[in-house]
N, C-alpha and C positions, 0 to 999 in steps of 0.2 A: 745735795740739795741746797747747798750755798748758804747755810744758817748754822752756825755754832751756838752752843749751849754750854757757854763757861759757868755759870752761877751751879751748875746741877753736878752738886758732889754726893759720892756714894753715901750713900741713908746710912743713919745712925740713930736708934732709939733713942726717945729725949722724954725726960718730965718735966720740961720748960713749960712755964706760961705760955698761953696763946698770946701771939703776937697782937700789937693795935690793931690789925689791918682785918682781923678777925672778929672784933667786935659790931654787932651790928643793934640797934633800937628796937623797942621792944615793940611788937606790933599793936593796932589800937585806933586804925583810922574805920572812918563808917563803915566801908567795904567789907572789908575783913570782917568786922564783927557781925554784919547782916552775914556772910557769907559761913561764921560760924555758928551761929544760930539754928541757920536753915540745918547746916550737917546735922547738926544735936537733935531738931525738932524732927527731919526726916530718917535719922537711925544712919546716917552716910557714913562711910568712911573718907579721910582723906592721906596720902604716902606725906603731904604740908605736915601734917601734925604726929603720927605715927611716926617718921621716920626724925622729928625733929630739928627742920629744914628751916635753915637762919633767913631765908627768903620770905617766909612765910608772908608777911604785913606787905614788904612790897607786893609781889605777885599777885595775888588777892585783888590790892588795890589796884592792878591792872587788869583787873576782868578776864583775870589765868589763875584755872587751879587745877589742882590734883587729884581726883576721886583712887579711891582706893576700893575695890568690887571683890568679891568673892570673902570678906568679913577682913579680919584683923590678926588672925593666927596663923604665920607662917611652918611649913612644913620641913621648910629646910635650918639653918641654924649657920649663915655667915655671922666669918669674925669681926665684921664692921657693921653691921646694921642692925639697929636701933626695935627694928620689928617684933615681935614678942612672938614667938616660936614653939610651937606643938602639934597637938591633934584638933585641928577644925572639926567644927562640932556641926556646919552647919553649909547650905548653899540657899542664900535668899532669892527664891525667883523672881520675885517683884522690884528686886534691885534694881535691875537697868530702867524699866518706867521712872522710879523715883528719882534715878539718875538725872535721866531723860527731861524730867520736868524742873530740878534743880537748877539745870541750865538752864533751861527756859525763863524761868524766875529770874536770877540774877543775870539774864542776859550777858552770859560768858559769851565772847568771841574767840577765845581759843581752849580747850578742855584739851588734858590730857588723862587717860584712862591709863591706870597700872592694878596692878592685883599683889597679892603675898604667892607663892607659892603653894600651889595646888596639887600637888603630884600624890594625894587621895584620890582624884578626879579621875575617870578613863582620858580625858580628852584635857586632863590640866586646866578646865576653867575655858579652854577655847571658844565654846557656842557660849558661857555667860559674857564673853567680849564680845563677840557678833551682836549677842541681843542689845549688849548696851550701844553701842553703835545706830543701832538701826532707833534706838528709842530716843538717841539723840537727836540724828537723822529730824526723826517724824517730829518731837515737839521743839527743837531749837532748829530747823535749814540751815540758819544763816552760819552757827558756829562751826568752826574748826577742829578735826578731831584728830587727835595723835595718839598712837596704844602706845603702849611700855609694859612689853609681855615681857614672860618667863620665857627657857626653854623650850618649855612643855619635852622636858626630856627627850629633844630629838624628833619629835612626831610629826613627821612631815601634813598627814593631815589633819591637823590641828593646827600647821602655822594655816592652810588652804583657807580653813576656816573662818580665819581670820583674818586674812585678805580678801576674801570673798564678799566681806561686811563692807570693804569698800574705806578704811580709816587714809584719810589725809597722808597721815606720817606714820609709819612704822620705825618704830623703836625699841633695841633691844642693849641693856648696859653690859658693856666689857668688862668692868668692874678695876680691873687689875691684870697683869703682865703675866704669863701662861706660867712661869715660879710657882708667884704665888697664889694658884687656883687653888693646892690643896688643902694651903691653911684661910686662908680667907675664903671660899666660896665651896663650901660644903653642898654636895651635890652637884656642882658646876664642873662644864669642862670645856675648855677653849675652843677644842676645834668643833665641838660643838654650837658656839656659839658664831664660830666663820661661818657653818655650814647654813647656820639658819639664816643669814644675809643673803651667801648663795642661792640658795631656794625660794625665799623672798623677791632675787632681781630674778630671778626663771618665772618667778607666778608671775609676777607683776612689773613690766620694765620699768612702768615710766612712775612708780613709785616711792617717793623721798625716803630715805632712809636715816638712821640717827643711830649714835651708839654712844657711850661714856665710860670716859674711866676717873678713878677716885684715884689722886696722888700723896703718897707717905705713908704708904703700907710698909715698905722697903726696897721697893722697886728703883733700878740701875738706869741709869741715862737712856744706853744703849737701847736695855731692853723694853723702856717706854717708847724709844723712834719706832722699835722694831715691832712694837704692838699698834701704832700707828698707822706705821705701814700694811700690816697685814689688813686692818682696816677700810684702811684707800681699798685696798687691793681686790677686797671681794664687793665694790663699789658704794662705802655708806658715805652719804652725803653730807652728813653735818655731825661735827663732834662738839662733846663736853667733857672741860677739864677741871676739875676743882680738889679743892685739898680735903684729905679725909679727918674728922673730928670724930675722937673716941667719944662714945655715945657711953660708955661708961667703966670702971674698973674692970670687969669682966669682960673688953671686948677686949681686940688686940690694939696695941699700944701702937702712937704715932713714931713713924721711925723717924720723920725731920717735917717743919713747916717751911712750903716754898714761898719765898717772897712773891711777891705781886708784878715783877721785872720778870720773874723765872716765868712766869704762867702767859706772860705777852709774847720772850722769846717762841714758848711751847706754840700758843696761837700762831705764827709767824713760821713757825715749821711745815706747821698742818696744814696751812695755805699753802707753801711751797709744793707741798706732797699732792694737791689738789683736790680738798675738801672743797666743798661750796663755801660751808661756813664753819669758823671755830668759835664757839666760848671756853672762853677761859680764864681764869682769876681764883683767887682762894674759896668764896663762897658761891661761884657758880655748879649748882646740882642740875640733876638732866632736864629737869622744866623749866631752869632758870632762864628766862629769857624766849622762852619758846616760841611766843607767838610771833617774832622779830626776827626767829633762829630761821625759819623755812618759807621766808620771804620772797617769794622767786624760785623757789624749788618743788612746788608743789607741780607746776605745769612744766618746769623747766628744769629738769634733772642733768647733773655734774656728770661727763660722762668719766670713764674710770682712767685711775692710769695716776701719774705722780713722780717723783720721785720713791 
């Protein structure tokens, strides 16, 4: 592919300070604050705050945020994320309207829809994404919708479901390098997660696609090209690369922090491989940039292929 990647040496666990390049300002402009308000006053969730995402102030103030649906207690228990994990107590049907009207209110031009993991659900939460969709749809037109689903354990029709709602951008995170599925992403399984892009370009051709991986779990050069690639392969159109931050003692430790050169090379890759678009940098997460990310890809889909 004509792109070398000298800075990417093999991972090595560290208890080192986070680097400068990792610090970011503490959120706090108008935006943000009306935008957090509204969640609290309307009972919202959002994966901004939940997941603990250093973006948060910007994004906000870019009229991009993250709704988080189906409540706040994940079913599954990854070693990287921040989510608070057990038995959901609960499925709010009047969520997608509140959603629905959320946007409408602060006049989001691009929303991104994700959930915690639902696998209590028969259908994983699939028709609670549809409805929020469609109640976006009816009280915001003008905005942009992108999902950021689960698995849903494989259930073909349940992803149906969900393209059928009609979302802008389907997106679904890689997370990590097929290694390390077993420790990092409990209940997750890689070719799982090919299959469900596969199925995705079968429902819907002309469909944007997105996927992400978090880097310093312990993941090999190699085997990040080669996660990559498998990406290109089953045709996702835009990738996210950003550095993983242990969200606490308890989660799995950082194996190394990539410099901010290492993450432009990465970018520089995944163009070569022919992604439409790459973000990447240390604090780029899947909605970082979103509304910017699938600029031209909505009508005009990367056809497949790459190095």
């Amino acid at each position: 592919m004509g792109v070398s990647l000298p800075l990417l040496d093999s991972p090595r666990p560290t208890d080192s300070p986070k680097p400068p390049w990792l610090k970011v300002r503490a959120p706090g402009g108008p935006r943000y604050l009306r935008l957090k308000n509204l969640m609290r006053s309307s009972n919202l969730h959002s994966v901004c705050e939940e997941a603990r995402c250093p973006n948060i102030g910007e994004c906000w103030e870019d009229l991009t945020a993250t709704f988080m649906i189906l409540g706040d207690v994940c079913t599954r228990n990854c070693g990287y994320c921040a989510v608070k994990h057990g038995r959901p107590a609960w499925e709010d049907r009047e969520e997608p309207l509140r959603v629905g009207r959320a946007v409408a209110e602060l006049g989001l031009e691009h929303v991104v829809v994700t959930s915690v993991n639902r696998d209590d659900l028969a259908d994983g939460g699939a028709a609670h994404f549809a409805a929020t969709v469609r109640a976006i749809r009816r009280e915001a037109p003008g905005c942009r919708v992108e999902l950021l689903i689960p698995d849903f354990q494989g259930d073909a029709g349940a992803l149906e479901t969900v393209i059928e709602s009609r979302p802008d951008v389907l997106n679904h995170n890689t997370e990590t390098v097929p290694r390390l599925y077993r420790v990092a992403r409990h209940g997750g399984r890689y070719e799982r997660t090919l299959d469900l892009f596969r199925r995705a370009r079968r429902m819907a051709p002309s469909l944007a696609t997105k996927s992400g991986i978090i880097l310093g779990l312990g993941e090999a050069r190699d085997e990040l090209l080669a996660t990559m690639r498998d990406l290109r392969g089953v045709d996702v159109n835009v990738l996210t690369l950003g550095q993983y931050l242990r969200p606490s003692a308890a989660h799995l430790p950082v194996a190394r922090y990539y410099r901010p050169e290492e993450f432009a090379e990465l970018a520089e890759a995944g163009r070569a491989m022919g992604f439409g678009h790459v973000e990447a940098g240390p604090l780029v997460r899947s909605s970082y940039h979103a509304k910017r990310q699938i600029q031209g890809l909505v009508t005009e889909v990367v056809a497949p292929g790459g190095a």
